[in-house]
C-alpha angles and dihedrals in degrees: 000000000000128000101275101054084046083054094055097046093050087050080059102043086053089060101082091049091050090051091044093056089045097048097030101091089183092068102098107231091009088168094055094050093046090053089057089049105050086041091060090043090051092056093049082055085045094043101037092067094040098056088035086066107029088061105023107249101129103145131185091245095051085052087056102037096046091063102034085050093048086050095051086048100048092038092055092045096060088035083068099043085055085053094049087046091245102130132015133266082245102064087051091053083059096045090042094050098050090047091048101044096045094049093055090054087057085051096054086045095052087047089063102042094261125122114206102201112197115278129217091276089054101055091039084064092052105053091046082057104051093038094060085036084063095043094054090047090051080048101051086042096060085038083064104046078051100059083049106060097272112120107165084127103034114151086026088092088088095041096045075042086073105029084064094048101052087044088051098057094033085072089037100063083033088061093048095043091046091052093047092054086038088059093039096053096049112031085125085086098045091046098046094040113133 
């Protein structure tokens, strides 16, 4: 296995010790350490295509992995944020329905010997998501200095509110346009499918 696709199981493995710092309330600065956690697992997505490329070790199974790890990340992450009654049950439909229905794409493509690698749009998607991911950890984070006595931010609570808010849905209405281009550039596959 060469170093990207270590890269992108590592990116996996890191997931159940991101959703135990957001959920155990007994971690001191959980959010803090989330926010660690999902950064470094951030920069392996970022590093694993970039050394792909630069030394020519993209794989079929690293195609197929990157994605499938950004989508388990970003999945449990909003999972979480249901759960902490950050964001509603409707922006992870959304989520849910573009992951599911691109990844069944992959699976009919692979089926028929065809690999289906992430576009523009896709990736587009991701980063929007990562990036408001990280803004509501950095949120939660300051939340939580502040619960604690520590007010170098005090009166910012309603402003970061927002912020988190617009970049949520940013990635929201980038995830349903991407999967609707996503669809519609490779219905081939859907229309052809046995």
């Amino acid at each position: 296995m060469n170093l990207p696709n270590k890269l992108t199981l590592m990116r996996i493995i890191l997931v159940p010790f991101f959703a135990a710092a957001m959920l155990i309330e007994a971690i001191p600065y959980r959010f803090l350490i989330a926010l660690v956690i999902f950064a470094v697992a951030s920069i392996t997505d970022m590093l694993d295509g970039k050394i792909a490329r630069k030394y020519n070790m993209v794989t079929d199974f690293g195609k197929f992995a990157d994605p499938l790890a950004d989508k388990i990340l970003v999945i449990s992450a909003f999972a979480c944020f249901i759960e902490l009654d950050i964001v509603g049950a409707a922006f992870m439909i959304i989520v849910l329905f573009r992951e599911f229905t691109v990844t069944s794409i992959r699976l009919v493509a692979a089926e028929n010997g065809k690999v289906v690698a992430a576009n523009m749009w896709g990736k587009a998607k991701t980063v929007s998501q990562m990036v408001a991911i990280i803004v509501v950890l950095i949120n939660c984070g300051l939340a939580e200095f502040a619960a604690k006595g520590v007010t170098f931010l005090a009166g910012a609570e309603g402003i970061m509110t927002v912020i988190n808010t617009v970049l949520l849905w940013i990635s929201a209405v980038l995830t349903l346009v991407s999967g609707v281009i996503y669809i519609k550039d490779n219905f081939s596959f859907i229309k052809n499918a046995k």
